[in-house]
Structure formats: structure tokens, C-alpha cells
N, C-alpha and C positions, 0 to 999 in steps of 0.2 A: 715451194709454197710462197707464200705471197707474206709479208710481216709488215709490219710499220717499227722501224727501227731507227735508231740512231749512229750516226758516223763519230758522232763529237756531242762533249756536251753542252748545251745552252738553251734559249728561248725555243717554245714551241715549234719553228720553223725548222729545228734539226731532225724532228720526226718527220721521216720520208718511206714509203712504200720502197720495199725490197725486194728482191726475190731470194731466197734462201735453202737450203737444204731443209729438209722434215729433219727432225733431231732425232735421234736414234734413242732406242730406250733400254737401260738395263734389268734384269732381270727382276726385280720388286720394282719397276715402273710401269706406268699405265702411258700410252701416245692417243690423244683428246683431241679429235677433229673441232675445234669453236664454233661454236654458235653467237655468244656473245664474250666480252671481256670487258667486267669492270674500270672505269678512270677513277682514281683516287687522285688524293692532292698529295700524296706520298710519290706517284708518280712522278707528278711535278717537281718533283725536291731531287728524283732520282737522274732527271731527264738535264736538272742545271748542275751535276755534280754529287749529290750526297748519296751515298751507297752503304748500306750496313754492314758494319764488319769490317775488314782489311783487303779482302779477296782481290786481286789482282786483275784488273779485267781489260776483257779483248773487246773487237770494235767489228761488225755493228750488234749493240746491242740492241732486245726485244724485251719493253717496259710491260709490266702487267700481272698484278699479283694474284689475281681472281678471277673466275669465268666459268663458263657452261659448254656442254655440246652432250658429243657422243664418243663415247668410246673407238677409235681406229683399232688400236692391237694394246695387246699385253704381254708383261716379260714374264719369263717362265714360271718365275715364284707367285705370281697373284693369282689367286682360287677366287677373291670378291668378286672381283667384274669380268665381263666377258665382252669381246666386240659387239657393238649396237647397243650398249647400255648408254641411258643416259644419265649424266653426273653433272656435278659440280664441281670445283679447286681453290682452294686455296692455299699458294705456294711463294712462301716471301723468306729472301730473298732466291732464285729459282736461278741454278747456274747454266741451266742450259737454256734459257729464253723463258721469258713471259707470255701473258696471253694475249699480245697485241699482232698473234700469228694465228694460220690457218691449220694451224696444229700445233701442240707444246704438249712436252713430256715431262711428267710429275711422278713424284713418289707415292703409289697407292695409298699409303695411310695418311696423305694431304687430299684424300679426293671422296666424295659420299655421293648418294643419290637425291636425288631432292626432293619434296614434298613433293605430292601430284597435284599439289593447287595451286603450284609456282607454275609459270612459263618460263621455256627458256631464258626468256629475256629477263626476267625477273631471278630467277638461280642465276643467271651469269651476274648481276648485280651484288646480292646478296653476301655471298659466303662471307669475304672478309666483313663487311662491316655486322653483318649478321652474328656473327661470333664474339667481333671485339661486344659490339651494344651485349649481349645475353652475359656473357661470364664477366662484365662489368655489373651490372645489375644481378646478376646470381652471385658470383663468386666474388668479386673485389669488392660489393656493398652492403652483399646478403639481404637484399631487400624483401619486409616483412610485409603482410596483409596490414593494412591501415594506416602505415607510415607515412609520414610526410616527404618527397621527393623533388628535388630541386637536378632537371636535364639544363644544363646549361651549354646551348649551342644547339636546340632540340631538331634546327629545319634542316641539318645539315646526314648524309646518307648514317654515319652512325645514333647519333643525336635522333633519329625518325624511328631507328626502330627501338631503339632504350626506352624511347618515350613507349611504346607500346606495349615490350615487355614488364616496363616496371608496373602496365596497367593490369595486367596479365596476373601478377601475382600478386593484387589489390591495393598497392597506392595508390594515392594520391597525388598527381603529379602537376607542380608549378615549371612548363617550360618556356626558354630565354627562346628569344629568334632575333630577327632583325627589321624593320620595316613593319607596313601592315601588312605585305603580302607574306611575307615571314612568319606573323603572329596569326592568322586566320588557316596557313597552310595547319601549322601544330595545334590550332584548336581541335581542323577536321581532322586530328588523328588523335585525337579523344584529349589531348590536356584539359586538368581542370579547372585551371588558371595561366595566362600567358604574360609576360612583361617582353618590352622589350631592352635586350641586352647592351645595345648603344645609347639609348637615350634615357632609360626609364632608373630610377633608383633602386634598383636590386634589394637590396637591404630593407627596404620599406614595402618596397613588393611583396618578398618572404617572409614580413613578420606580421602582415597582415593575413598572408596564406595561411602561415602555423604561429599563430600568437607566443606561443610556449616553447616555438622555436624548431626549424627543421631538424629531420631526421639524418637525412644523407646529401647529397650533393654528387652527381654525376658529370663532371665538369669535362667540356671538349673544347675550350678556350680559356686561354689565362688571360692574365693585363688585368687592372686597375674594379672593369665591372664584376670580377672572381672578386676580387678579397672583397670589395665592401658583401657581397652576397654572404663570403661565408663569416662576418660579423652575425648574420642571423641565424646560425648553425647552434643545435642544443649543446650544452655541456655534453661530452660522451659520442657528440656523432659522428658521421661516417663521410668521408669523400674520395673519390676514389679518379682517377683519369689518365686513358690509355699513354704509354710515353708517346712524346710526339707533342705531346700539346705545352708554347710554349706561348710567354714562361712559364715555366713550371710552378704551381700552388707553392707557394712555404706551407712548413710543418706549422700547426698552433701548438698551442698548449691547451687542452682539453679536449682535441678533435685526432683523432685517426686518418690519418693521410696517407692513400695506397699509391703507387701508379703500377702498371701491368704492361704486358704484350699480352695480346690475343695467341692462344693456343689453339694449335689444329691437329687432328687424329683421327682414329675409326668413332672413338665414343664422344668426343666432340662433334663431328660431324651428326652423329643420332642423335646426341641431346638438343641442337640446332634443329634438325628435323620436327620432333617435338614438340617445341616450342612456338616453332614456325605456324603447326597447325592450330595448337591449344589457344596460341592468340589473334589465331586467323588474322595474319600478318600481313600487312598491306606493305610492298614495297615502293615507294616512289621512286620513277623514273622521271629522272629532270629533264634528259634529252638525250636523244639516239644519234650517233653519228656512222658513218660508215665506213670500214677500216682505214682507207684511202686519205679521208679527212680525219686522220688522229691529231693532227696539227689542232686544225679547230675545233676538236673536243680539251686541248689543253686550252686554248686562247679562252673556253667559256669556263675552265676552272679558275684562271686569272681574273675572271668576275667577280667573282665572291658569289655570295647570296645562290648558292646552289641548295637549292628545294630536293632532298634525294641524293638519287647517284644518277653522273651519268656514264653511259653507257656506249662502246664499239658495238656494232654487227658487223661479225666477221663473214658469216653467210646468214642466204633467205631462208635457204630450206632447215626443217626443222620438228623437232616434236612439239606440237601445239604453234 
């Protein structure tokens, strides 16, 4: 099979097209012909050296925590799926290769079916950042009907869809971006107020939003524009942000300070489903690349100001 893998670690230029063996799968695994495979900026951090955990590893590796396709085969224990189903994954960190290959083998209870109002290219985006935004906003903020919500980093693939879920379950949401094109991207996905998080004063932004003072704070960037933000946070409220995001918020005194990893399973994968429909979920695709050029899908995450997620196509053919 065909992969975009690495020999060595460092700058984008060390993802190179392979040819590799299909991975074999054991018996609670599923083997997932790609359609498409999410870029994360977790990618990026994996591809110059940081790896989670201790695990010992061999060369070449295949970066790719997320992605879409079809079912190839199943090991003997799995009754969920059958060949030709199509699915989604999300599998971090995945010892036998990621999904920046034309097949990767994952543990069934990392893999669901997706809405049928996703495209492939849209499920191959989704899962990870789909999961961290929903049980950030369900589960680490408990977000009420009528609250005051502060997405901090809103233009960015999970920041896009928090903002929508938290809209989903009736806040009110003030989200940060960058630029104008930044601030107009998270308007058109419904915010109901925008600042911008480099330039604009946070703290004066949000307490003109919620005079009385925010409820929560969804934070996917730390540095200097966090803390004055959460100066305007009520006595009693809530912030919550997946690890990863550095530096990391301090504790206050008066405020509840979560951070999390995204969980993945059979019942997370359906409450995602769910969700997906109830907020008829628009996903942004910032840009398509094609396995080959994985290099330059890392070279446009070293951009910054990525609107969405983007995205590999591993193949054309496809459902939908």
C-alpha cells in the first residue's frame, strides 16, 4: 500500500510516499481501506519528535490519528461492522500506523459509522476534533441553555465545531479568532459576538458580552490574551481545555479549571453521531491535499490561521 511516512524525525520534508505492507489485523480489529485522513497540529509535534507515552518505536512511521473510508475485512471477534461498511476512526496513539495510508488497522471500539449527512471527506475530518469540541462542551463545561460562552481559538478545526455545539444546546457564544478573515469565518458559523484574540482586549470584549460576567470559557490557546479573558469570568465559573494547549491556563480562585483528552468508544462514537445531526453540523474543510503531497499539507499547518481542518485524500472513489 501506498503511506506517507517518515524515516526520521523533523520538518515537514521527512514525510515521504512509501510503499508498505497492509497491516494485518487482530481479531477485535477492523482493516479500513481511506478515503480520507485528517492533519492535526498534534501531527506536526509527532512528525518533529513528541510521541505519547514511552512506547519504543520503529521507523518508518505512518502519522494520522483520524479518518474515513470503508471497511476491507474484520477480525473474528467483531459482529458491528462488516466489509463495505462505511465508517470513521479515531485512533491516537495507533501502534500499528496511522491514517496517512491506504489502509490502517484500528480497534473496533475506536471506529463508528457516520451521519449520512457527512461526506466522506467531511467524516475523515471530523472524528478527532469532533469528539474533543462535543465532550468539551458537554462533559468538561456542562454547557447550559442561556449561558454565557467564551470558544477561545473558535476558527481553528476544534474551536469550529464547539462553537456550534455550544450553539446546539442554547448559548450564547462570544468566539476569539484571528484577523478579519478569522472573525467573519466564526460569525458565519453562527457566533454571537466575535473579538479578535491578538489584537482586541479580551477582557473588555467579554464583559461587555456578559456584563455580570461569563459563564464558561472553552479555551484552545493559552498566553497572556487567556488570562486577561478569564479576569472576566463570573465567580463560580467553568473553563475547561483539551491537554495540549500550551501554556497551560492556571488554577484561579473562584473558577473551576478542567483540562481533558478526548475519549473514544462505541457510545461515544453515537453520542458524536447525535450530535452531528441535532446541530446540523457544518464541518470546514480548509484544504485538500493528496496523499503524495502530505509534506505540504504539514508546510500549510506551519501557517497558522487554519479555518477548519485540513485534510489528505487517500482515494477518489468513494461514497458520496
Amino acid at each position: 500500500m501506498r503511506a506517507a511516512a517518515l524515516d526520521r524525525f523533523g520538518g515537514p520534508r521527512v514525510l515521504r510516499l512509501h510503499d508498505l505492507p497492509v497491516p494485518s489485523i487482530a481479531p477485535s480489529e477492523v482493516l479500513i481501506a481511506t478515503h480520507t485522513a485528517g492533519v492535526g497540529s498534534w501531527d506536526a509535534d509527532m512528525r518533529a519528535g513528541w510521541w505519547p507515552g514511552r512506547k519504543r518505536l520503529s521507523f518508518p512511521l505512518v502519522l494520522g490519528s483520524d479518518g474515513s473510508g470503508t471497511v476491507a475485512a474484520v477480525g473474528s471477534r467483531v459482529r458491528r461492522f462488516a466489509p463495505g461498511d462505511v465508517v470513521y476512526s479515531f485512533s491516537f496513539p495507533n501502534p500499528k500506523g496511522g491514517f496517512y495510508a491506504e489502509y490502517v488497522a484500528v480497534a473496533a471500539e475506536d471506529v463508528g459509522r457516520p451521519p449520512r449527512r457527512l461526506s466522506l471527506e467531511e467524516a475523515g475530518a471530523v472524528a478527532t476534533i469532533g469528539l474533543t469540541a462535543l465532550q468539551g462542551i458537554d462533559d468538561a463545561l456542562r454547557i447550559r441553555r442561556g449561558e454565557s460562552v467564551v470558544i477561545h481559538g473558535a476558527s481553528g478545526g476544534v474551536g469550529s465545531l464547539a462553537l456550534q455545539f455550544a450553539k446546539m444546546r442554547g448559548a450564547r457564544v462570544l468566539a476569539t479568532a484571528t484577523d478579519r478573515a478569522g472573525i467573519a469565518f466564526v460569525r458565519r458559523l453562527g457566533a454571537n459576538a466575535a473579538a479578535d484574540g491578538q489584537r482586541d482586549d479580551l477582557r473588555a470584549a467579554a464583559r461587555a458580552f456578559a456584563p455580570d460576567g461569563v459563564d464558561a470559557v472553552f479555551a484552545l490557546a493559552g498566553g497572556a490574551p487567556l488570562m486577561r479573558l478569564l479576569d472576566a469570568v463570573r465567580r463560580g465559573g467553568r473553563v475547561a481545555f483539551p491537554n495540549g494547549v500550551e501554556p497551560r491556563p492556571r488554577k484561579r480562585r473562584g473558577l473551576t479549571v478542567r483540562s481533558y483528552d478526548a475519549a473514544t468508544g462505541v457510545r461515544e462514537f453515537e453520542r458524536l453521531g447525535r450530535a452531528i445531526e441535532a446541530a446540523r453540523l457544518r464541518v470546514p474543510i480548509a484544504a485538500v491535499f493528496p496523499l503524495a503531497r502530505a509534506a505540504r499539507a504539514h508546510d500549510r499547518l506551519a501557517k497558522r490561521h487554519v479555518h477548519g481542518k485540513i485534510v489528505l485524500r487517500i482515494r477518489q472513489r468513494g461514497w458520496r
